[in-house]
DOMI-133427 format. One record per residue: residue in three letters; x, z, y of N, C-alpha, C, O, CB in turn. Coordinates in steps of 0.05 Angstrom, whole numbers, padded with zeros to 5 digits, always signed. Atoms other than C-alpha are relative to their C-alpha. Glycine has a CB too. Layout:
# residues N
ALAXZYXZYXZYXZYXZY...
This chain:
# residues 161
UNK+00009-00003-00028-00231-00089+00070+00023+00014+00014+00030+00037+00009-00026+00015+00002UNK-00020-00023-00026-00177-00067+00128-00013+00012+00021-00034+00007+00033+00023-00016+00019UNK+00008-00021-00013-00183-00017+00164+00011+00002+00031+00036+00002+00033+00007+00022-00017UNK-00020+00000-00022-00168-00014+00242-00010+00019+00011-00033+00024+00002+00005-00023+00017UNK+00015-00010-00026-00184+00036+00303+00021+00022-00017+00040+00015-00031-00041+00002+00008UNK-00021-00018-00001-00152+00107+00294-00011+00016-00024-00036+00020-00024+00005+00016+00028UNK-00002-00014+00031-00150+00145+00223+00004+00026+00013+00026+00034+00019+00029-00010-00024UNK-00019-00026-00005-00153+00215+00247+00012+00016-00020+00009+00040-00016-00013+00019+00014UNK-00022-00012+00017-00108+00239+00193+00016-00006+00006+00036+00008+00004+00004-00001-00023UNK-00024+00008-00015-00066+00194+00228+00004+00005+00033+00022+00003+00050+00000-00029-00005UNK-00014-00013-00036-00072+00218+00297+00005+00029+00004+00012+00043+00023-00025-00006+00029UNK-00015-00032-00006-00059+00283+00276+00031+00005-00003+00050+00018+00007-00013+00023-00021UNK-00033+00008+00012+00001+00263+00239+00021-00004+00026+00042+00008+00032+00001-00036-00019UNK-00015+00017-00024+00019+00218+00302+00003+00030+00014+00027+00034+00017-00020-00030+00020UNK+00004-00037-00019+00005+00302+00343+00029+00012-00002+00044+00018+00016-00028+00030-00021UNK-00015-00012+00015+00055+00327+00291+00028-00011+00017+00042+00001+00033-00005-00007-00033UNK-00022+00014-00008+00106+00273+00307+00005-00003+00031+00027-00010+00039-00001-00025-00013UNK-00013+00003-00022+00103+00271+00376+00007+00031+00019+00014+00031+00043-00019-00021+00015UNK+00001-00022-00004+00106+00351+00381+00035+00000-00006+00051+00013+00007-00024+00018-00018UNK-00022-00007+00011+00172+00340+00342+00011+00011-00032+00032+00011-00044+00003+00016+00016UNK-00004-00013+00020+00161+00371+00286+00012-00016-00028+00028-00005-00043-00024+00011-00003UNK-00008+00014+00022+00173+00316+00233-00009-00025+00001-00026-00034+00016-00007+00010-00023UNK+00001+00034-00020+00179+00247+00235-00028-00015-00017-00047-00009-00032+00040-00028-00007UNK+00031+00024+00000+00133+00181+00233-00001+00001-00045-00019+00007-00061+00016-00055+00022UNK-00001-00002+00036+00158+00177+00150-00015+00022-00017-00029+00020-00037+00032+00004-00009UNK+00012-00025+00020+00141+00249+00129-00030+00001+00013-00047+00013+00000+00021+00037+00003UNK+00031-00005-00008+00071+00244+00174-00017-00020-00020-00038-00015-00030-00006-00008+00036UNK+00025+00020+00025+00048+00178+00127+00005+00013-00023-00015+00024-00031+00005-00038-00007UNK-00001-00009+00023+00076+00204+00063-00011+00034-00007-00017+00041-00030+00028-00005-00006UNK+00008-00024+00010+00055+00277+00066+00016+00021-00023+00040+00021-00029-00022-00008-00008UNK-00011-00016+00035+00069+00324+00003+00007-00016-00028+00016-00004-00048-00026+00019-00013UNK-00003+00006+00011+00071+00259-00034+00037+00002-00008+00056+00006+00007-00017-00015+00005UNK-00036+00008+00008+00143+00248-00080+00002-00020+00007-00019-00031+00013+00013-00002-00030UNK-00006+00027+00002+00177+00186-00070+00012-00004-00034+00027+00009-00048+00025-00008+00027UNK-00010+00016+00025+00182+00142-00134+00011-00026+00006+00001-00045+00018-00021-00005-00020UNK-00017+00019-00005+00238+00100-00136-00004-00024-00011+00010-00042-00003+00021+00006-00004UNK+00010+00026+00005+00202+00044-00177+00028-00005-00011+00040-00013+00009-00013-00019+00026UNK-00020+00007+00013+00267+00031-00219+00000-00010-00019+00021-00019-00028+00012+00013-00002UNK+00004+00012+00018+00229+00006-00272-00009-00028-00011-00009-00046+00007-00008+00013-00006UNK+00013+00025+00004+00199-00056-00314-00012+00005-00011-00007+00010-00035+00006-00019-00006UNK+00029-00008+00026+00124-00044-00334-00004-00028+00000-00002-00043+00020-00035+00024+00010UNK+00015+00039-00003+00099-00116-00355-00028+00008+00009-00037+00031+00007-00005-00025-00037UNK+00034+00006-00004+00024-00134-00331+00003-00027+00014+00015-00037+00032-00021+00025+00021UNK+00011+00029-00012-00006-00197-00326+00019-00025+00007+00014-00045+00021-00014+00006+00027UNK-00008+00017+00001+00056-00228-00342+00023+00001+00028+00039-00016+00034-00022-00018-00003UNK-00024-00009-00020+00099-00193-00280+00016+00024-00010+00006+00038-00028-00012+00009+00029UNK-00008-00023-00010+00144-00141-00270-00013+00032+00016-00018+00030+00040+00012-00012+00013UNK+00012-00020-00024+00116-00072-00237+00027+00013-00002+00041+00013-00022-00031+00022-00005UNK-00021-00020+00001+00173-00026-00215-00011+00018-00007+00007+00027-00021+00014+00006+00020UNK+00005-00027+00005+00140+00035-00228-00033+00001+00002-00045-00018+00012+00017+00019+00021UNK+00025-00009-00010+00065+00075-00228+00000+00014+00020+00016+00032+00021-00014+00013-00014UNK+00009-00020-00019+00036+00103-00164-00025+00008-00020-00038+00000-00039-00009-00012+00035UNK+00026-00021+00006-00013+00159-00167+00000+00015+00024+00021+00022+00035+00003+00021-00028UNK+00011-00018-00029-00046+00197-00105+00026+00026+00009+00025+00037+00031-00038+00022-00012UNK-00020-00014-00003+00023+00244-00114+00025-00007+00008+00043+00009+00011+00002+00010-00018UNK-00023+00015-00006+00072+00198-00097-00003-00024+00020-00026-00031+00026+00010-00010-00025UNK+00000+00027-00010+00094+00134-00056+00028-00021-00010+00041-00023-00031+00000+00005+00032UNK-00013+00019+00015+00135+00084-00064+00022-00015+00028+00014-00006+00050-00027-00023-00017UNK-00020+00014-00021+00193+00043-00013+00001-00031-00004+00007-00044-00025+00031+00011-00003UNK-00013+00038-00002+00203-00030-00005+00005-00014+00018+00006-00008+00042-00015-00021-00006UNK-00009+00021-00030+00223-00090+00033-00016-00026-00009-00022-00035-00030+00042-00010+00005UNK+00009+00027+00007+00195-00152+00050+00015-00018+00019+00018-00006+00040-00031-00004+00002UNK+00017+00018+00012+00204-00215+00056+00005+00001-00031+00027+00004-00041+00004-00029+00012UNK+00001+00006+00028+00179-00222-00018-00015+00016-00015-00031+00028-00001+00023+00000-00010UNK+00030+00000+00006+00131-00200-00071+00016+00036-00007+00039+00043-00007-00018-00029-00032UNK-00004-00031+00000+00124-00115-00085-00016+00002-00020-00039-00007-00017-00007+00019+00025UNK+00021-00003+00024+00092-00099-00152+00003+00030-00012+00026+00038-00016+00007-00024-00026UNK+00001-00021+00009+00065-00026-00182-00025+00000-00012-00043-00015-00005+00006+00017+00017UNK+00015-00004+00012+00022-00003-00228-00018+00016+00014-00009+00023+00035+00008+00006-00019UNK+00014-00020-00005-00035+00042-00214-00036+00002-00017-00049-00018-00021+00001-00003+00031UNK+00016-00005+00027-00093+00071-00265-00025+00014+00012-00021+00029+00030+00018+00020-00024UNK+00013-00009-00012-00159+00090-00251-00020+00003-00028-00019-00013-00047-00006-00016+00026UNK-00003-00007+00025-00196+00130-00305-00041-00008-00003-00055-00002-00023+00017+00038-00004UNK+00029+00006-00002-00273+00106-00288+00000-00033+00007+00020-00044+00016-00017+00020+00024UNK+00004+00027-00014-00298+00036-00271-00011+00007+00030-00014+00029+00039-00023-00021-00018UNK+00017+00005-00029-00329+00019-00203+00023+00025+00016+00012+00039+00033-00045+00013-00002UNK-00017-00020-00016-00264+00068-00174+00010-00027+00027+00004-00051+00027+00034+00018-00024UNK-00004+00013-00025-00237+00042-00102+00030+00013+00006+00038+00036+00007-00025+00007+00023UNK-00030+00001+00003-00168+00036-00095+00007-00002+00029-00001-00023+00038+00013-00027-00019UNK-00014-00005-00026-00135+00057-00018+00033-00013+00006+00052+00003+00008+00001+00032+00003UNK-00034+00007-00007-00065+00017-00003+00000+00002+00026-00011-00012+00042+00013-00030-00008UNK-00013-00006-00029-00033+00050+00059+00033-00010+00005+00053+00001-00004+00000+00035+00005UNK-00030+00015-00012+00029+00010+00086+00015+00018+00022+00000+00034+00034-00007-00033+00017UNK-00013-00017-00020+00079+00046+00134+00017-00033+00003+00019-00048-00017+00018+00035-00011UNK-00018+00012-00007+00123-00005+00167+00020+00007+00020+00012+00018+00041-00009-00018+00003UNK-00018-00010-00011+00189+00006+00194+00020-00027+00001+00017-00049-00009+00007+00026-00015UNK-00017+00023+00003+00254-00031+00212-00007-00026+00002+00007-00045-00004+00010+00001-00022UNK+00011+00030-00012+00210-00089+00236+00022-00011+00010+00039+00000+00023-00022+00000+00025UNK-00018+00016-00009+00248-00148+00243-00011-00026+00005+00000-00041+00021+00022-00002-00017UNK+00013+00031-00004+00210-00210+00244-00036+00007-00014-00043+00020-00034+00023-00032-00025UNK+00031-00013+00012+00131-00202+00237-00021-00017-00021-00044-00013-00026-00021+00005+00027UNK+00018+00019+00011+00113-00259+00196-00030-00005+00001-00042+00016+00002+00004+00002-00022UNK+00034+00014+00011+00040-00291+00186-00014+00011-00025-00039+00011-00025+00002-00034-00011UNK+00021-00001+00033+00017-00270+00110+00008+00022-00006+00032+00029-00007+00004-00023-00029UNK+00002-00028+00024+00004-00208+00074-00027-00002-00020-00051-00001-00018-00004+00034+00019UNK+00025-00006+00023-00027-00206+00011+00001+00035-00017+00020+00051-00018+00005-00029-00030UNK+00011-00026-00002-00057-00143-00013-00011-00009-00034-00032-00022-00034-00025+00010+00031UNK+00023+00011+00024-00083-00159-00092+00009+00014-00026+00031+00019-00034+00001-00037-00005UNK-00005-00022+00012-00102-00118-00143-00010-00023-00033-00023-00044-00031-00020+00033+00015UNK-00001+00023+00020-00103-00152-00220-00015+00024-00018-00007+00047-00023+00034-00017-00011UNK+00022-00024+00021-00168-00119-00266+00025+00002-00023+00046-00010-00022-00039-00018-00018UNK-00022+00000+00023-00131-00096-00337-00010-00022-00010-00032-00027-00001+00003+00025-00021UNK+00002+00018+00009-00133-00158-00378+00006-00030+00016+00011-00053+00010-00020+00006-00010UNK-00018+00020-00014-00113-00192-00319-00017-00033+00014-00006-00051+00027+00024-00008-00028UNK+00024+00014-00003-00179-00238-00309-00006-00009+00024-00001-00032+00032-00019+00012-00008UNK+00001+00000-00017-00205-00218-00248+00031+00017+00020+00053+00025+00014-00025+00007-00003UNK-00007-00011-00016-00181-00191-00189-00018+00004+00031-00040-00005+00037+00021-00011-00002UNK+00006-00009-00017-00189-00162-00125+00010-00001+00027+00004+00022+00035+00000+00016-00008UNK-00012+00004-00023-00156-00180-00052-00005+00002+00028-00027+00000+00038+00006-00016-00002UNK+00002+00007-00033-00147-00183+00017+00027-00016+00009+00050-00009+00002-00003+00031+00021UNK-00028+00022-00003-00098-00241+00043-00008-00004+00033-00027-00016+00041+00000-00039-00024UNK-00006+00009-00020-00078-00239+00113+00022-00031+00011+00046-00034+00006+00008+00022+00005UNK-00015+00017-00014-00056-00302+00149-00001-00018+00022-00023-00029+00024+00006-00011-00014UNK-00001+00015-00017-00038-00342+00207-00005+00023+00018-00019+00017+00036-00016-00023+00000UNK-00001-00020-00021-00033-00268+00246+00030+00017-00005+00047+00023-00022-00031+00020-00002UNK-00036-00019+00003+00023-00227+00273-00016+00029-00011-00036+00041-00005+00025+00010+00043UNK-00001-00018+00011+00033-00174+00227-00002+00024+00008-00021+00039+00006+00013-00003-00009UNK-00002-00016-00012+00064-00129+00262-00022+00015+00029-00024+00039+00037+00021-00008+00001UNK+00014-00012-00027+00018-00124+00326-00027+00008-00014-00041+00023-00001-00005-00026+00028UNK+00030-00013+00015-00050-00112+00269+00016+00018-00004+00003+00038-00001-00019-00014-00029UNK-00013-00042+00012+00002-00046+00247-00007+00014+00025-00015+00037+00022+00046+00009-00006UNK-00001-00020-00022-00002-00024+00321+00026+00009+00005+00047+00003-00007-00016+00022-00004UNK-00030-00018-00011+00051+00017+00353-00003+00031-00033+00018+00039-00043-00008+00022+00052UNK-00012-00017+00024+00042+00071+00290+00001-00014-00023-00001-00002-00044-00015+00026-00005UNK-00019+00018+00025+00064+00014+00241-00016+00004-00022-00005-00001-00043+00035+00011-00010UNK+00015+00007+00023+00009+00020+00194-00022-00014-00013-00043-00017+00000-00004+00012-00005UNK+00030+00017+00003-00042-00019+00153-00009+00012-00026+00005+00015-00046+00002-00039-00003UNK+00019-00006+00032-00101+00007+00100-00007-00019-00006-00013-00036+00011-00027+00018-00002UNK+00024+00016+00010-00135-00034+00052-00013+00020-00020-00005+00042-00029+00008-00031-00015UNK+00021-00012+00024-00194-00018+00005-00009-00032-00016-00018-00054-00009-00035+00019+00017UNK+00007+00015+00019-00198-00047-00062-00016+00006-00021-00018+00029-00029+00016-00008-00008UNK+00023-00017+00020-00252-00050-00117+00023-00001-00028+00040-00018-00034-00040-00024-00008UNK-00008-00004+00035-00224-00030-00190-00033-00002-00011-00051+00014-00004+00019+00041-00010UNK+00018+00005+00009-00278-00054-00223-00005+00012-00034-00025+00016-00047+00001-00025+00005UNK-00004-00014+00038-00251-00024-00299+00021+00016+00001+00043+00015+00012+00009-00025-00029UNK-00038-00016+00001-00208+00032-00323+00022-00012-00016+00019-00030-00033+00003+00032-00016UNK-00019+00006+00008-00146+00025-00339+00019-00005+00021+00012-00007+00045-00005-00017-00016UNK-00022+00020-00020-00078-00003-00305-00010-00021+00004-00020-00037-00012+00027-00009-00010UNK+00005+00016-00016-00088-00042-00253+00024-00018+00008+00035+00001+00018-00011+00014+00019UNK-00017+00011-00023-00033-00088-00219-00011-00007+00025-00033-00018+00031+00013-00022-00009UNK+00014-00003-00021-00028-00079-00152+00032-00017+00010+00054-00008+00007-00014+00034+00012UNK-00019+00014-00010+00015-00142-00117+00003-00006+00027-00015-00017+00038-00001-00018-00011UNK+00001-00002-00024+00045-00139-00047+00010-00024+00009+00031-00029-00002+00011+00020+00008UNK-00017+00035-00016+00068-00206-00013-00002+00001+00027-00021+00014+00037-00017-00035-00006UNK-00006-00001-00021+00092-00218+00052+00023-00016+00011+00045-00013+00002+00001+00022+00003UNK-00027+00017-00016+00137-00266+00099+00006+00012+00013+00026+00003+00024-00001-00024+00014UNK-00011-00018-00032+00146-00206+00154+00029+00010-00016+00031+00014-00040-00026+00036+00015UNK-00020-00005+00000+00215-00189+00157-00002+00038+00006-00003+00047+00029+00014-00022+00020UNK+00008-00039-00002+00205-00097+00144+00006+00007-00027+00004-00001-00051-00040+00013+00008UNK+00001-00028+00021+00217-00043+00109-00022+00015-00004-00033+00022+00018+00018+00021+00007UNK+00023-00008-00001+00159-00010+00084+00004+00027-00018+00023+00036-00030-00020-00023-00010UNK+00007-00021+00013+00130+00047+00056-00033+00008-00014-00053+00011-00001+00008+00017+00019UNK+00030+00011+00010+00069+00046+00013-00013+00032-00018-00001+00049-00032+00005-00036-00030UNK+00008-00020+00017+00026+00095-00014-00034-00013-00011-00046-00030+00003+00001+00033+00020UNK+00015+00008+00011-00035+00086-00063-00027+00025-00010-00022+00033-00033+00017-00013-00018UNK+00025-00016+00001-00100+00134-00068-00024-00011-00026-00036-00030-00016-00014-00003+00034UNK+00019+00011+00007-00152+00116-00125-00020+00019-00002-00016+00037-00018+00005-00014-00019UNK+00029-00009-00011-00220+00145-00106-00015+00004-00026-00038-00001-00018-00016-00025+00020UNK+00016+00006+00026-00254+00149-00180-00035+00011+00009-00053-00001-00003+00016+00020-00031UNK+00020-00003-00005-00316+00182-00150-00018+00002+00033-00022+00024+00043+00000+00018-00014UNK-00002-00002-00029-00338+00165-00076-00033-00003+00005-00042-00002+00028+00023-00026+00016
């Protein structure tokens, strides 16, 4: 499910940033680290660069596919992907959003298309989704996209809501 209208964590953020204090980047990422995703976890037969966890985020570009792990230690947990976009250059049509159960079976999605990208981010350049994790374990969580951006992604899993 996406999320639109105003996140006030994000219009305080947006408060922060237009006070001066620190920019649009450190208002989405917070206290999280950045993980540079430098790695190769297999799942389901891909690549992940690296694990998120609620402590970290992650960087990428699109056009093209964005893959990370992320682990959730109950079933029925709900998985938060927050996008930051930046460096917009072309807003493409499609974003997929899809999360792969462990064993790789099911899954879980949201697939935007035939809309501008960029104008669903708004002027503060971001998009939530909510996904079900249906089992513990690693999850793959796969990003796709034709928009021409730099992004910034962060990942939340909810285990008791």
């Amino acid at each position: 499910m996406i999320h639109q209208g105003p996140d006030p964590i994000l219009l305080a953020c947006a408060a922060a940033v237009a006070a001066g204090c620190i920019s649009a980047e450190e208002a989405f990422t917070g206290d999280r680290v950045q993980n540079l995703c430098a790695e190769s976890l297999s799942a389901c037969g891909q690549a992940a660069g690296c694990a998120l966890d609620n402590a970290h985020y992650a960087e990428g570009r699109f056009p093209g596919a964005f893959r990370v792990l992320v682990h959730s230690e109950t079933p029925g947990a709900r998985l938060l992907v927050r996008l930051f976009l930046f460096e917009m250059k072309y807003p493409g049509t499609e974003l997929l959003v899809q999360e792969y159960e462990p064993g790789c079976a099911d899954f879980d999605r949201e697939h935007l298309k035939d809309i501008d990208i960029f104008e669903l981010a708004g002027d503060e350049g971001t998009l939530e989704f909510e996904l079900s994790l249906s089992a513990k374990g690693d999850h793959l969580l796969d990003l796709f996209s034709d928009m021409s951006a730099e992004f910034l992604v962060t990942t939340e899993v909810e285990e008791n809501f």
